[in-house]
OpenMM code with the backbone's topology and positions (N, CA, C; nanometers):
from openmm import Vec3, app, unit

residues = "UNK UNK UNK UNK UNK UNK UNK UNK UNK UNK UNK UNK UNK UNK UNK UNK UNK UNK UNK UNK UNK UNK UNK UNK UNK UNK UNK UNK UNK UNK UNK UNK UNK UNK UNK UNK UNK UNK UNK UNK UNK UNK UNK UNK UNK UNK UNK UNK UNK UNK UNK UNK UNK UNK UNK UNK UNK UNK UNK UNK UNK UNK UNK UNK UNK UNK UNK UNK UNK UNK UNK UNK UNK UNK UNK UNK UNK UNK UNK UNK UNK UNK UNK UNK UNK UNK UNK UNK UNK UNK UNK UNK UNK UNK UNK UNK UNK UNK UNK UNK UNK UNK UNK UNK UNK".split()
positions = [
    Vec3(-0.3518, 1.2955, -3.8840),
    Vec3(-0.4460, 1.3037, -3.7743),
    Vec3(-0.5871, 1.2914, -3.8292),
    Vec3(-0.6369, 1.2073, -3.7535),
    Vec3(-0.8262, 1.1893, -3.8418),
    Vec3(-0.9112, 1.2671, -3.7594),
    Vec3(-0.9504, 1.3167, -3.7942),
    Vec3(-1.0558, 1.4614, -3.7623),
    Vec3(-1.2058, 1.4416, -3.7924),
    Vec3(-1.2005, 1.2934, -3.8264),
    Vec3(-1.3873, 1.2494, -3.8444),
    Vec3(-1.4393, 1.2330, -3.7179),
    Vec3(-1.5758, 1.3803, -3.7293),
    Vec3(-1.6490, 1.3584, -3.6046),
    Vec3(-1.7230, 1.2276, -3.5762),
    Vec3(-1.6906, 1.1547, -3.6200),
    Vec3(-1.7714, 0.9758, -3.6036),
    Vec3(-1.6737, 0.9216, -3.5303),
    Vec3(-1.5858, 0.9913, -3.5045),
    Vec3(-1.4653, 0.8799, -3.4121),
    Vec3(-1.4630, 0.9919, -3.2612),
    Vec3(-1.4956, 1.0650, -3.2827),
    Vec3(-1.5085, 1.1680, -3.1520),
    Vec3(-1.6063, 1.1470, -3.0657),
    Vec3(-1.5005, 1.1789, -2.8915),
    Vec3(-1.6369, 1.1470, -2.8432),
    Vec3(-1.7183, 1.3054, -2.7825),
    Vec3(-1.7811, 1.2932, -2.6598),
    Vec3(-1.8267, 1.3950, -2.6426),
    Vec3(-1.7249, 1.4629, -2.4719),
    Vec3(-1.7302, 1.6109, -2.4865),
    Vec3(-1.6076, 1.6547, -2.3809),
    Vec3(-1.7252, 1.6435, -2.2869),
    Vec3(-1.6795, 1.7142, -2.1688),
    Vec3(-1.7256, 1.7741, -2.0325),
    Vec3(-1.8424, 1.9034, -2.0644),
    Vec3(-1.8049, 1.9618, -2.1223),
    Vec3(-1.8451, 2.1025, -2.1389),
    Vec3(-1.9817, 2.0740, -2.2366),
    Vec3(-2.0128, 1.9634, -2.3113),
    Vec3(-2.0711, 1.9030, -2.4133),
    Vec3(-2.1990, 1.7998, -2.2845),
    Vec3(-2.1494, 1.7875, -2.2248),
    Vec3(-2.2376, 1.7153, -2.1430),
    Vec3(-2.3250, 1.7974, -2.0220),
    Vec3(-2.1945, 1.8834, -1.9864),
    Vec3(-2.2460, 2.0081, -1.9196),
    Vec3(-2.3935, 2.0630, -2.0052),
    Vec3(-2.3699, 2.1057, -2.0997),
    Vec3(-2.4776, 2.1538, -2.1808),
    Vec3(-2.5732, 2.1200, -2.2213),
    Vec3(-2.5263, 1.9297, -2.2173),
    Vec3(-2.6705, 1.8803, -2.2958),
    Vec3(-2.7414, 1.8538, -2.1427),
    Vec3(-2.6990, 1.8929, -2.0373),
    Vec3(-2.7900, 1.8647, -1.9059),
    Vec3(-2.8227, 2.0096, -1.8769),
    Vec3(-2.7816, 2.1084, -1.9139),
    Vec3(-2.8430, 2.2359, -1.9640),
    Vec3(-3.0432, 2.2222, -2.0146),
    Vec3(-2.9564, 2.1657, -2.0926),
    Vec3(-3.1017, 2.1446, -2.2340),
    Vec3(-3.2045, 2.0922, -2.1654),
    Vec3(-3.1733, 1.9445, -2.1417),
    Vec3(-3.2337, 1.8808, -2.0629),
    Vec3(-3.3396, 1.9343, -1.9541),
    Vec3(-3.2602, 2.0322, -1.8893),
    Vec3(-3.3511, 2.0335, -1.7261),
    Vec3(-3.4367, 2.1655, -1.8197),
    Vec3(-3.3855, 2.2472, -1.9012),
    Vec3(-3.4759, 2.3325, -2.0033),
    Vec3(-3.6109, 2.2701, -2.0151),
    Vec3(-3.5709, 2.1487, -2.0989),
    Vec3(-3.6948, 2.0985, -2.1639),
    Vec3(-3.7791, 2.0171, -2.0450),
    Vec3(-3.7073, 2.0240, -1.9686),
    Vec3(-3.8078, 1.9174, -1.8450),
    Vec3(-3.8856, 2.0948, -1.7895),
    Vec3(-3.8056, 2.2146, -1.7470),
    Vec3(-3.9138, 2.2988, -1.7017),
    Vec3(-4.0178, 2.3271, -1.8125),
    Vec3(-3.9944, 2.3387, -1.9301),
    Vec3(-4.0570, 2.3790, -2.0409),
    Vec3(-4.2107, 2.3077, -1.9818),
    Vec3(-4.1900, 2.1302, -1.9591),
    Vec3(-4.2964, 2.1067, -1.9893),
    Vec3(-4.3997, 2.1038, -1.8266),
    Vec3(-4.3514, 2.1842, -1.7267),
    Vec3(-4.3729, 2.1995, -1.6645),
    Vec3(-4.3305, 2.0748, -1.4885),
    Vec3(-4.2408, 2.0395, -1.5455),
    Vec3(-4.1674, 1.9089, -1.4415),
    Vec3(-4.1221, 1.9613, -1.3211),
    Vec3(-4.1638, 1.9543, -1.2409),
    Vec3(-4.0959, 1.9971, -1.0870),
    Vec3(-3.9906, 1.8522, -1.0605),
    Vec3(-3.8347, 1.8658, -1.0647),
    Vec3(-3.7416, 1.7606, -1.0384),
    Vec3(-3.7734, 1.7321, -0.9064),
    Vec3(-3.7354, 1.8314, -0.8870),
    Vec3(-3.7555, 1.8409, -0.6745),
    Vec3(-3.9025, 1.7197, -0.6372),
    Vec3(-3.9864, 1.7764, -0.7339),
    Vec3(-4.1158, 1.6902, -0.6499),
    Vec3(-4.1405, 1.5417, -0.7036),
    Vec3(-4.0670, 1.5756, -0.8549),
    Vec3(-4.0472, 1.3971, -0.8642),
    Vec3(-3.9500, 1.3309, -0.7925),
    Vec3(-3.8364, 1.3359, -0.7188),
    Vec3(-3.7682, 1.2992, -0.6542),
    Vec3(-3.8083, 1.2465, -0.5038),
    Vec3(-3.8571, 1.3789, -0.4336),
    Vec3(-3.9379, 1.3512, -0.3563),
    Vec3(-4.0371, 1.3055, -0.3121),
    Vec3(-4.0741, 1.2023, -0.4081),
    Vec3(-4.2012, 1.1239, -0.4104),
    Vec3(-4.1415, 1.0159, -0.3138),
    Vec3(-4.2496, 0.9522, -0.2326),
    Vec3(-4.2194, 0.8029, -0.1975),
    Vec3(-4.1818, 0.7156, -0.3153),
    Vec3(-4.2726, 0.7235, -0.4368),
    Vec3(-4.2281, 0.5851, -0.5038),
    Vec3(-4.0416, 0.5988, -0.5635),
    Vec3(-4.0387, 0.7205, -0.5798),
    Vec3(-3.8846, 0.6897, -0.6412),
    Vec3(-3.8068, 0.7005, -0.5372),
    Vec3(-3.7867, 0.7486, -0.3876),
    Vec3(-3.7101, 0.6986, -0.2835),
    Vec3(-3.7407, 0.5136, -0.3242),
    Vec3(-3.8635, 0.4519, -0.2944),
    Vec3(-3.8574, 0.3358, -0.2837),
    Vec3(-3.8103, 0.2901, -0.4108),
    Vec3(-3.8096, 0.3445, -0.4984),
    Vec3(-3.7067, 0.2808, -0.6498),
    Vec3(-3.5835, 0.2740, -0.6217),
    Vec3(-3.5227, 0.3959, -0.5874),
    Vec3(-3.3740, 0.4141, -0.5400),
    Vec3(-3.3672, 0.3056, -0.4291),
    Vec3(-3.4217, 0.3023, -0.3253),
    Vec3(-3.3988, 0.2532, -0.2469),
    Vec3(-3.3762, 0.0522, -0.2774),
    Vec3(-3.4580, 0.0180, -0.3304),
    Vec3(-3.4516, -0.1017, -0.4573),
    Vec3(-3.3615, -0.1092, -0.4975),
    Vec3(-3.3039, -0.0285, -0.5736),
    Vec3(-3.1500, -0.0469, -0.6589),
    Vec3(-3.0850, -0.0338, -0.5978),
    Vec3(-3.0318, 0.0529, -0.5179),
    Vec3(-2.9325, 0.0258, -0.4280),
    Vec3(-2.9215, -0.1024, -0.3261),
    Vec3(-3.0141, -0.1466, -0.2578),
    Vec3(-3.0288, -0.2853, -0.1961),
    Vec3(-2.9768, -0.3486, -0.3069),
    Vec3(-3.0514, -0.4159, -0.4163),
    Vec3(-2.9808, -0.4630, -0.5175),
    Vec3(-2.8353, -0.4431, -0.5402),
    Vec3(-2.7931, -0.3371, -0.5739),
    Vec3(-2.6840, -0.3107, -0.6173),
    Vec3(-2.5399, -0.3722, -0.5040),
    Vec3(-2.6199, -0.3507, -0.3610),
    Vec3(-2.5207, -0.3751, -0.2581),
    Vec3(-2.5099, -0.5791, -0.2575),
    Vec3(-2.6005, -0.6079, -0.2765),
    Vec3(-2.6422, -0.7263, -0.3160),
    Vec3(-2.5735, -0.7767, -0.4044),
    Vec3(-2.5450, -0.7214, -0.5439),
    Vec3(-2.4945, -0.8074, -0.6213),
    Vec3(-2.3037, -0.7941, -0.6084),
    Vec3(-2.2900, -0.6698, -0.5403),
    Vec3(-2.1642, -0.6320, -0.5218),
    Vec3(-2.1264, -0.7319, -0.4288),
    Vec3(-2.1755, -0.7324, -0.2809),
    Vec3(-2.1512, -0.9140, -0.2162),
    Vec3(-2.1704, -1.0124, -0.2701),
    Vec3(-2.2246, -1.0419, -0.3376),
    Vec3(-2.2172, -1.1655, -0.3624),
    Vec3(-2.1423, -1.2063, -0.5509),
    Vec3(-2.0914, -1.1221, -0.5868),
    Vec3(-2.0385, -1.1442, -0.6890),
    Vec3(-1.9142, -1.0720, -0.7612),
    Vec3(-1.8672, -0.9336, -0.6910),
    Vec3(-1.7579, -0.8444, -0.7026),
    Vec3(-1.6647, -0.8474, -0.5877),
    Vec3(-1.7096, -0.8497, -0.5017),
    Vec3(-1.6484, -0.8099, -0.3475),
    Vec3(-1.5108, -0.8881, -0.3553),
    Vec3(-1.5386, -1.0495, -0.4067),
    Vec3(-1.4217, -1.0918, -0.3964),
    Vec3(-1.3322, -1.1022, -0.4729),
    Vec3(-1.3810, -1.1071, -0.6143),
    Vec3(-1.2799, -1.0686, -0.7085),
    Vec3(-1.1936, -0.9204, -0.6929),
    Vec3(-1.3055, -0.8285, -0.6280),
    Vec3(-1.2522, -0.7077, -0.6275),
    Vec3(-1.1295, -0.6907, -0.4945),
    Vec3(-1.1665, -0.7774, -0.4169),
    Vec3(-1.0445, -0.7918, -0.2789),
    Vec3(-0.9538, -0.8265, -0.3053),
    Vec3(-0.9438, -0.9536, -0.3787),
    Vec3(-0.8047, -1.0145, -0.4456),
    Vec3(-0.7777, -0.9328, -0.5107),
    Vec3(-0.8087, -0.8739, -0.5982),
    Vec3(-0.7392, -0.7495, -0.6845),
    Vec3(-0.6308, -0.6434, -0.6230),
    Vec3(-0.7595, -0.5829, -0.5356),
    Vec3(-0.6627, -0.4891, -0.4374),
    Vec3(-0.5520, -0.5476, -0.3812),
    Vec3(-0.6098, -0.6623, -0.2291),
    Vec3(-0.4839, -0.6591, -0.1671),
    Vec3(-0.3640, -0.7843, -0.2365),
    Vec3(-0.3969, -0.8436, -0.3038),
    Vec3(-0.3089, -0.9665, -0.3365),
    Vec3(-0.2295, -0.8950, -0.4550),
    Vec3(-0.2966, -0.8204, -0.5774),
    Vec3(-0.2093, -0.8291, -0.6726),
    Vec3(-0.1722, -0.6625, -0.6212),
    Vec3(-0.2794, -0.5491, -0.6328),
    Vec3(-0.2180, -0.4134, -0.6099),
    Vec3(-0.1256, -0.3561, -0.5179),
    Vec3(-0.1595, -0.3954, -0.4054),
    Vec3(-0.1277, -0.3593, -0.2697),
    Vec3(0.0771, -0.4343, -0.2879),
    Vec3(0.0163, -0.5765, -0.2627),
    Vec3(0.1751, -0.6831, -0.2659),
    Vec3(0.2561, -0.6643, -0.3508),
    Vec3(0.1805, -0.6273, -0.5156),
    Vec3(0.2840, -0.6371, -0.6192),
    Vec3(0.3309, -0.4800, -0.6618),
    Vec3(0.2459, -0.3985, -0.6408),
    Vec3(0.2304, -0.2572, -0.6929),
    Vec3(0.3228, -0.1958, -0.6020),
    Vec3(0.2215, -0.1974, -0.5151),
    Vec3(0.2482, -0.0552, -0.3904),
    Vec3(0.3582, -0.0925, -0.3011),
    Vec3(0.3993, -0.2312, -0.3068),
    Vec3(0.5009, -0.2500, -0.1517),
    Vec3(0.6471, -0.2124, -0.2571),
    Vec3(0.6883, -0.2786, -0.3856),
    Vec3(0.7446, -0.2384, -0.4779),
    Vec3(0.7913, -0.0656, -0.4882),
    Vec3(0.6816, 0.0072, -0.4929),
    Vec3(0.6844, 0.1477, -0.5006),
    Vec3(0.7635, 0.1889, -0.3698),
    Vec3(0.7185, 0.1913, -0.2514),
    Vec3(0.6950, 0.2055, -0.1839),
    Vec3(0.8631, 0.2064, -0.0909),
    Vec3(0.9204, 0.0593, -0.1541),
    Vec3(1.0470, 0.0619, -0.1077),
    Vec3(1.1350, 0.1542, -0.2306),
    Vec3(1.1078, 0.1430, -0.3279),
    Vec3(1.1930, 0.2040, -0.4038),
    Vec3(1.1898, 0.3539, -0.3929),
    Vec3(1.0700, 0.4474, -0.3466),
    Vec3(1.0702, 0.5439, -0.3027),
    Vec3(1.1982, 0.5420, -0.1922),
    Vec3(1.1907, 0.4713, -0.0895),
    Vec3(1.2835, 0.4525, 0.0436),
    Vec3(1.3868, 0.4426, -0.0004),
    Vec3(1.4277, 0.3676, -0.0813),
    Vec3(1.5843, 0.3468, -0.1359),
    Vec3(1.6223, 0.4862, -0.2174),
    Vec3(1.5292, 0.5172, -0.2806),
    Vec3(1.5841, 0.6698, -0.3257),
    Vec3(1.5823, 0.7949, -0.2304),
    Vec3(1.5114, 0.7304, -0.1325),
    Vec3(1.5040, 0.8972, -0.0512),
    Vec3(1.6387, 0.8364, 0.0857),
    Vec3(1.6728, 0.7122, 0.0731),
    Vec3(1.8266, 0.7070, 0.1092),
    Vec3(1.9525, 0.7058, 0.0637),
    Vec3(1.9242, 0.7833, -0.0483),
    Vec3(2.0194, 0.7565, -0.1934),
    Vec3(2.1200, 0.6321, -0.2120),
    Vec3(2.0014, 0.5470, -0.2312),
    Vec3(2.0706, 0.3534, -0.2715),
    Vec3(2.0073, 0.4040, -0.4232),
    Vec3(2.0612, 0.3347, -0.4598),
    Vec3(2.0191, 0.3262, -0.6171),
    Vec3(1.8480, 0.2228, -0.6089),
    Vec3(1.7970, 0.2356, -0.7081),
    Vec3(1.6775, 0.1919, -0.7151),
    Vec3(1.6227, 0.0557, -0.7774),
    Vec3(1.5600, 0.0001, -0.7702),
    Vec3(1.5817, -0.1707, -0.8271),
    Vec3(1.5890, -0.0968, -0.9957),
    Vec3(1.5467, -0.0120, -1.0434),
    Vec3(1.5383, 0.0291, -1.1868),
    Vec3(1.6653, 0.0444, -1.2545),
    Vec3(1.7383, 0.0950, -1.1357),
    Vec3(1.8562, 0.1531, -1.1321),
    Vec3(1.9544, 0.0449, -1.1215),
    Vec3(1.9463, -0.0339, -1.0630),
    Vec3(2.0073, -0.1658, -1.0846),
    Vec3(2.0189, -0.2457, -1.1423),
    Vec3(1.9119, -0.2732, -1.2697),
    Vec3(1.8680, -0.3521, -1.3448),
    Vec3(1.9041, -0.2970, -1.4307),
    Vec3(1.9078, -0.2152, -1.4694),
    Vec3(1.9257, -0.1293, -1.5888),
    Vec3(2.0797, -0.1379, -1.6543),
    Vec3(2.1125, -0.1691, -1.8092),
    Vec3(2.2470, -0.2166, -1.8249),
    Vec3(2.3311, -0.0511, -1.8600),
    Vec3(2.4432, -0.0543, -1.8090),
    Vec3(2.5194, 0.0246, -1.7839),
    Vec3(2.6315, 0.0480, -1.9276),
    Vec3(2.7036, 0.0910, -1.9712),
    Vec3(2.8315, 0.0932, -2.0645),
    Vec3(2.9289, 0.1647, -2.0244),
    Vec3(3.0615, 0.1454, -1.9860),
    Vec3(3.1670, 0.1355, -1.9465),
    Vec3(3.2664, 0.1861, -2.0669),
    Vec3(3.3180, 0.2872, -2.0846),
    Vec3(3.3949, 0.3667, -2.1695),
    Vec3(3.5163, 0.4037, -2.1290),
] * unit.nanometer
topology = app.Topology()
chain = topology.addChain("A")
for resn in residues:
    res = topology.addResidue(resn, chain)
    for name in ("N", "CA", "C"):
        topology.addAtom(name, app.Element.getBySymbol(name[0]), res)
């Protein structure tokens, strides 16, 4: 087992903390989050990226990401599952169960 912290990453509890630190050192230097947030200009920043973001998602994910879902996940995945659940909860044997080679003794 390799135990070099150079191959490790960082947990939950590690991130938890370093956003600990963080909002520390932001009161330290006297940062109100609340009132930078609440500024007009960073609504209108956010508001920017997200337009953007919805933007590039139409016009460049949406459809790769549709075919994904319903053509390969949905048709090949889930309808698959879906009956084989049914066939087992009517106790038919299962396409796994069928396929699967048997030995005869």
């Amino acid at each position: 087992m390799n135990l070099n912290p150079i191959n490790r990453g960082i947990s939950i509890l590690g991130v938890l903390f370093l956003g600990v630190i963080i909002i520390l050192v932001i009161s330290y230097f006297n940062i109100s989050i609340k009132s930078v947030v609440e500024k007009p200009e960073t609504k209108d920043n956010f508001s920017y990226v997200v337009g953007n973001s919805e933007s590039i998602w139409d016009r460049y994910f949406k459809g790769p990401a549709t075919y994904l879902w319903q053509d390969v996940w949905v048709d090949i995945f889930w309808k698959s599952f879906i009956n084989s659940m049914e066939r087992i909860r009517d106790g038919k044997p299962s396409e796994l169960d069928k396929q699967s080679p048997t030995v005869s003794y």
